[in-house]
C-alpha positions as CSV (number, residue, x, y, z in Angstrom):
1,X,-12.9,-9.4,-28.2
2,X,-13.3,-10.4,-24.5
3,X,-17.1,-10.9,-22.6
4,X,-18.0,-9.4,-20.6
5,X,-19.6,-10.8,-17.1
6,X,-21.9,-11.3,-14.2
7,X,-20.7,-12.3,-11.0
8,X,-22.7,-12.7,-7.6
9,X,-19.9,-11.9,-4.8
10,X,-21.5,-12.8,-1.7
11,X,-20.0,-12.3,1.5
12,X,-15.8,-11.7,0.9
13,X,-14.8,-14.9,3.1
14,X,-15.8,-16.7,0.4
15,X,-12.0,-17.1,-0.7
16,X,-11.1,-18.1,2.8
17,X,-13.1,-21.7,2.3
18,X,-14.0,-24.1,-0.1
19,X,-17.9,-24.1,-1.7
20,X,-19.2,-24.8,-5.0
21,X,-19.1,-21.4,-6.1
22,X,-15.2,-20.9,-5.7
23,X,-14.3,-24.1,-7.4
24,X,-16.8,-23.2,-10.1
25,X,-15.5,-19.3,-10.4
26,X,-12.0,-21.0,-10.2
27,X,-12.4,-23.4,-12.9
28,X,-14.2,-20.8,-14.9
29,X,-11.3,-18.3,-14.8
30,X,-9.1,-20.9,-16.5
31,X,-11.0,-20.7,-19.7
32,X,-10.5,-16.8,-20.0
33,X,-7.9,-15.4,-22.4
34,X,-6.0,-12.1,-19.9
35,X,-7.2,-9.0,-21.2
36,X,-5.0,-6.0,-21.9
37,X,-6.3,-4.4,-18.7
38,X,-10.1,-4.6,-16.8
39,X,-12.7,-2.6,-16.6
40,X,-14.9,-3.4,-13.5
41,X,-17.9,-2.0,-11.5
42,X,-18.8,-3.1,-8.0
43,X,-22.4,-2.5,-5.8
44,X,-19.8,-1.2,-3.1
45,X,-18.9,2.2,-5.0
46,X,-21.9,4.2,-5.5
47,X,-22.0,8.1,-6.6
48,X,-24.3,10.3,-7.4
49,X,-22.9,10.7,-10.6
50,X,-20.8,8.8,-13.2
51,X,-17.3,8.4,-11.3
52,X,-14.0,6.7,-12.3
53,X,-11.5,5.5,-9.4
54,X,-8.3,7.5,-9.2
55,X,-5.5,6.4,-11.7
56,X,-3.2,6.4,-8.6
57,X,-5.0,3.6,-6.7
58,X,-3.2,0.9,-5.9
59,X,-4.6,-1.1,-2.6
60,X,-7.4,-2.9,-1.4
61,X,-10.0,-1.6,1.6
62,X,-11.2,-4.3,3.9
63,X,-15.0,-2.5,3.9
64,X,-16.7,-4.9,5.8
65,X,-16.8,-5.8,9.5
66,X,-17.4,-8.7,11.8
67,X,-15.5,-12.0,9.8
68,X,-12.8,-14.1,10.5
69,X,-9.2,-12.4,11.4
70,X,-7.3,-13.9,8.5
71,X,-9.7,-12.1,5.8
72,X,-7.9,-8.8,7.3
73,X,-4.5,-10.0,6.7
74,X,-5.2,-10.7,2.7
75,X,-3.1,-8.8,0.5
76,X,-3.6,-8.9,-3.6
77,X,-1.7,-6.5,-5.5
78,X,-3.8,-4.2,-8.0
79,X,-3.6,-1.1,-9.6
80,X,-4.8,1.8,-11.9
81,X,-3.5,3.0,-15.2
82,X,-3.6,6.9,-16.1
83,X,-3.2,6.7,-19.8
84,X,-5.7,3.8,-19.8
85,X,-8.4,6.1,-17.4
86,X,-7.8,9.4,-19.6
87,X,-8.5,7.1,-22.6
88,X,-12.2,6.1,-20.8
89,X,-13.1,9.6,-20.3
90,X,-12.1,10.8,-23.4
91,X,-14.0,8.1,-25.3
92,X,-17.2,8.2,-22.8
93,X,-17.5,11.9,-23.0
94,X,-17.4,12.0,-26.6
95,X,-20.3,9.6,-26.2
96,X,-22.3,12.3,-24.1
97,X,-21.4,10.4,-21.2
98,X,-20.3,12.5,-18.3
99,X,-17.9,11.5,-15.8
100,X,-14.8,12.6,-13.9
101,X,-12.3,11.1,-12.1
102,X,-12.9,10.3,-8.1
103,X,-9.4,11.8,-6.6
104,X,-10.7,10.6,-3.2
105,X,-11.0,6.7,-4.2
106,X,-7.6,5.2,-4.2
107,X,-8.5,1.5,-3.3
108,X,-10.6,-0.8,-4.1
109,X,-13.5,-2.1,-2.1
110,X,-13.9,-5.8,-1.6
111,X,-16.6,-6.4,-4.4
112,X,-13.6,-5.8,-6.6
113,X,-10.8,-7.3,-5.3
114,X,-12.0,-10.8,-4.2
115,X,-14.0,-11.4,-7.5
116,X,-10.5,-10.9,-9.0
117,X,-8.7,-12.9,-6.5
118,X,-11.1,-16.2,-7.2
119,X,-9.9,-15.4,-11.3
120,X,-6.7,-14.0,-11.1
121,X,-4.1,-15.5,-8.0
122,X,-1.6,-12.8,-9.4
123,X,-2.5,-10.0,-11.4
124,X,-0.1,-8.1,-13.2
125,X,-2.9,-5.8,-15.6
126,X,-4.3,-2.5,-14.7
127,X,-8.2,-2.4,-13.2
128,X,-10.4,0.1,-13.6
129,X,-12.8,0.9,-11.4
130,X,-16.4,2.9,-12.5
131,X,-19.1,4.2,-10.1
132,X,-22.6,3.4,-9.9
133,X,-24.0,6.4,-10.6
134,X,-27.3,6.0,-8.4
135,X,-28.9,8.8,-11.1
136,X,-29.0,6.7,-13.9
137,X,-32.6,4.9,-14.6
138,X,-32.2,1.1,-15.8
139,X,-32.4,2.4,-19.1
140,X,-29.6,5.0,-18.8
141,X,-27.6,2.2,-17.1
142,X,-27.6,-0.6,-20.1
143,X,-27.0,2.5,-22.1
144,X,-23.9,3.1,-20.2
145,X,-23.1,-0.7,-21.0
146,X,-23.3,-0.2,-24.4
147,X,-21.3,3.0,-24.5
148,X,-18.4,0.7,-22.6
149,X,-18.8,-2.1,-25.9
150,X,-16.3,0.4,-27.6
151,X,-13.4,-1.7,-25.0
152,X,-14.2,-4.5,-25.5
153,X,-11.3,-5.4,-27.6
154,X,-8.8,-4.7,-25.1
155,X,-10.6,-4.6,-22.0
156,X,-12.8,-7.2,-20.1
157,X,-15.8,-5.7,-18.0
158,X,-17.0,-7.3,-15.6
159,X,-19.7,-6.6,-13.1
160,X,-19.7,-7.8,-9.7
161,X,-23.1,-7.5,-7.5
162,X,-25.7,-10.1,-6.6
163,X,-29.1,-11.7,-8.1
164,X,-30.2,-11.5,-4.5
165,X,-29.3,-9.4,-1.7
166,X,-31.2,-9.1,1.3
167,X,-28.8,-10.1,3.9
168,X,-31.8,-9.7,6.8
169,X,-33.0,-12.4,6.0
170,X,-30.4,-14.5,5.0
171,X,-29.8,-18.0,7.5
172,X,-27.4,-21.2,8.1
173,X,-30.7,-23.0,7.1
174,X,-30.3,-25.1,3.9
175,X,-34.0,-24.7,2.9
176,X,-33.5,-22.2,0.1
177,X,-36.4,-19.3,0.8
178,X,-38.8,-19.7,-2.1
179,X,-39.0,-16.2,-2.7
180,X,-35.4,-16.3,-3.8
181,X,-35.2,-19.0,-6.0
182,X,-38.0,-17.5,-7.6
183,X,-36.2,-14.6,-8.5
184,X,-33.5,-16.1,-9.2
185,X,-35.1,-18.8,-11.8
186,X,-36.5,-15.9,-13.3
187,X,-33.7,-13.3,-14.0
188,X,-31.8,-16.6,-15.3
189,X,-34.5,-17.0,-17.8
190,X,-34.9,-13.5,-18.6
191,X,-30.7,-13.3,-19.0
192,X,-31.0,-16.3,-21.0
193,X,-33.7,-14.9,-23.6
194,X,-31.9,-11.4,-23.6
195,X,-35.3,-10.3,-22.7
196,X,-34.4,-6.3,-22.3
197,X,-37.9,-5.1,-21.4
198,X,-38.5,-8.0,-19.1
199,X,-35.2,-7.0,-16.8
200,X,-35.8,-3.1,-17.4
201,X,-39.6,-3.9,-15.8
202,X,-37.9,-6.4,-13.1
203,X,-38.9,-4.3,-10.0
204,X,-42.0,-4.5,-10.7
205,X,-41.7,-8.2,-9.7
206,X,-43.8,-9.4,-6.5
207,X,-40.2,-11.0,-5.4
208,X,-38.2,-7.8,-6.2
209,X,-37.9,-6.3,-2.7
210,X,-37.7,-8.9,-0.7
211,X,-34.4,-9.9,-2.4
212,X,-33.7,-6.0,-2.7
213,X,-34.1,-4.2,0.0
214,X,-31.8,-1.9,-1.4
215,X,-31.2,-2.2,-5.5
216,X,-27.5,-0.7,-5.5
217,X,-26.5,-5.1,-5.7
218,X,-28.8,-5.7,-8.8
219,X,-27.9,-2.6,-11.0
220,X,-24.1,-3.8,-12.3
221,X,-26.7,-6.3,-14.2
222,X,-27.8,-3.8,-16.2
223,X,-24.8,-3.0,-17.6
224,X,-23.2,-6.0,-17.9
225,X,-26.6,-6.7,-20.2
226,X,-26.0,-3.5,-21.6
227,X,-22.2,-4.1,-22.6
228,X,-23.4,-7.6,-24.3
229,X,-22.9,-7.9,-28.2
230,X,-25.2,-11.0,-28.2
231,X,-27.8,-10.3,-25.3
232,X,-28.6,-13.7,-24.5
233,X,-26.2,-14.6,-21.4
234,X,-25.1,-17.9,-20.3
235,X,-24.4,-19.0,-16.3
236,X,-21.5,-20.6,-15.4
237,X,-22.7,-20.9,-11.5
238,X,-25.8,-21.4,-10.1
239,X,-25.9,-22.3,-6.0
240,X,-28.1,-20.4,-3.4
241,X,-26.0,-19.5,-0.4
242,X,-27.6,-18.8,3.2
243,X,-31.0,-20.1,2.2
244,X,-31.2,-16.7,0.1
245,X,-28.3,-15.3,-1.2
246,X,-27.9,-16.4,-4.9
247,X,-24.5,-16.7,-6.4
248,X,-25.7,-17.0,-10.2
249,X,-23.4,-15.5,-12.7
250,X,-23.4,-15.5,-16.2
251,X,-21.0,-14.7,-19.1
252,X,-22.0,-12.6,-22.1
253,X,-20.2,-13.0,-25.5
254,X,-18.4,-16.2,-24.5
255,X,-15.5,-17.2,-26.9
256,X,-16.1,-18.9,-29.8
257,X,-20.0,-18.1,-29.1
258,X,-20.6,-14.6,-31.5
């Protein structure tokens, strides 16, 4: 059985330069046995509804604008799997899970492919790619998590978003904003004590919005949380980046730990 994780992206120069969060992401991957194939989901791809990525896609999008030249030029090699997607539907919708594939979506947006480039400098399995369906309550979202355990002997999900996101107010300043390390103390604390009501509740926070201006970053959480067999999640990185953007990330059913 693989785990199933967490991880903050940030900005996707992040694999251009060196920081605390690439060495530890880097020296994290190594501990990781390769999965049969991955199933990921990424705060860039959002649908109305439950979507799949089309089994044909096989390159990366450069969705983002304004960073260095040489982020433009970076090439990873990644693809789909039919056989592997039809087997996802089928399974899901026998779950009462609706979803169909995207035939529009043939690449992968950047929350995907440079998470998997800090793990993986060649990659040579198939990657899945699911939605964020934007219809979906919290609940209906760890649900989907847990529907997706039914993988987890072959696949390794993993959820790529942010514990903090509001990039309007992000600064060069070192001087960590105290409403974010707020927030970010307590979802680590909540994740932690696999406290489900607490992180369902979570925008109720005083210090939700102001890290979320817009939720789509903080909702791969809930089904990471969702996909865990033992709920209480461990972080492997913990750094504050831009006085506000938090690059915690935390790995559910770690080998060795069920």
């Amino acid at each position: 059985m693989y785990p199933t994780l967490f991880i903050s992206h940030r900005a996707p120069n992040i694999i251009l330069s060196d920081s605390k969060s690439k060495r530890n992401f880097e020296k994290f991957a190594l501990s990781l046995e390769l999965p049969k194939y991955i199933i990921i989901v990424s705060a860039h791809y959002v649908t109305k509804d439950l979507k799949i990525i089309s089994p044909e896609a096989n390159k990366i999008m450069y969705d983002f604008y304004g960073f260095e030249d040489e982020l433009y030029k970076v090439t990873y090699e990644i693809n789909s799997d039919k056989s592997l997607t039809n087997n996802l539907i089928e399974k899901l919708k026998n779950e009462n899970i609706n979803i169909s594939v995207d035939e529009n979506r043939k690449s992968y947006d950047h929350g995907v492919w440079n998470v998997l480039a800090l793990f993986y400098k060649k990659l040579d399995i198939p990657v899945l790619q699911l939605s964020i369906p934007y219809s979906y309550s919290e609940a209906e979202l760890i649900n989907l998590g847990e529907k997706l355990k039914a993988f987890k002997n072959d696949a390794m999900i993993i959820c790529s978003g942010g514990i903090t996101h509001n990039l309007g107010d992000m600064s060069f300043s070192s001087i960590v904003k105290p409403y974010a390390k707020e927030f970010n103390d307590k979802i680590k604390n909540i994740i932690e004590n696999g406290n489900e009501e607490e992180l369902i509740n979570i925008n109720s926070d005083v210090n939700f919005y102001k890290n979320h201006p817009s939720k789509e970053h903080f909702l791969p959480l809930y089904i990471a949380f969702g996909n865990a067999i033992e709920k209480r999640g461990k972080s492997f990185n913990s750094e504050i980046q831009y006085s506000n953007i938090s690059m915690e990330s935390f790995v559910f059913d770690e080998k060795d730990k069920l």
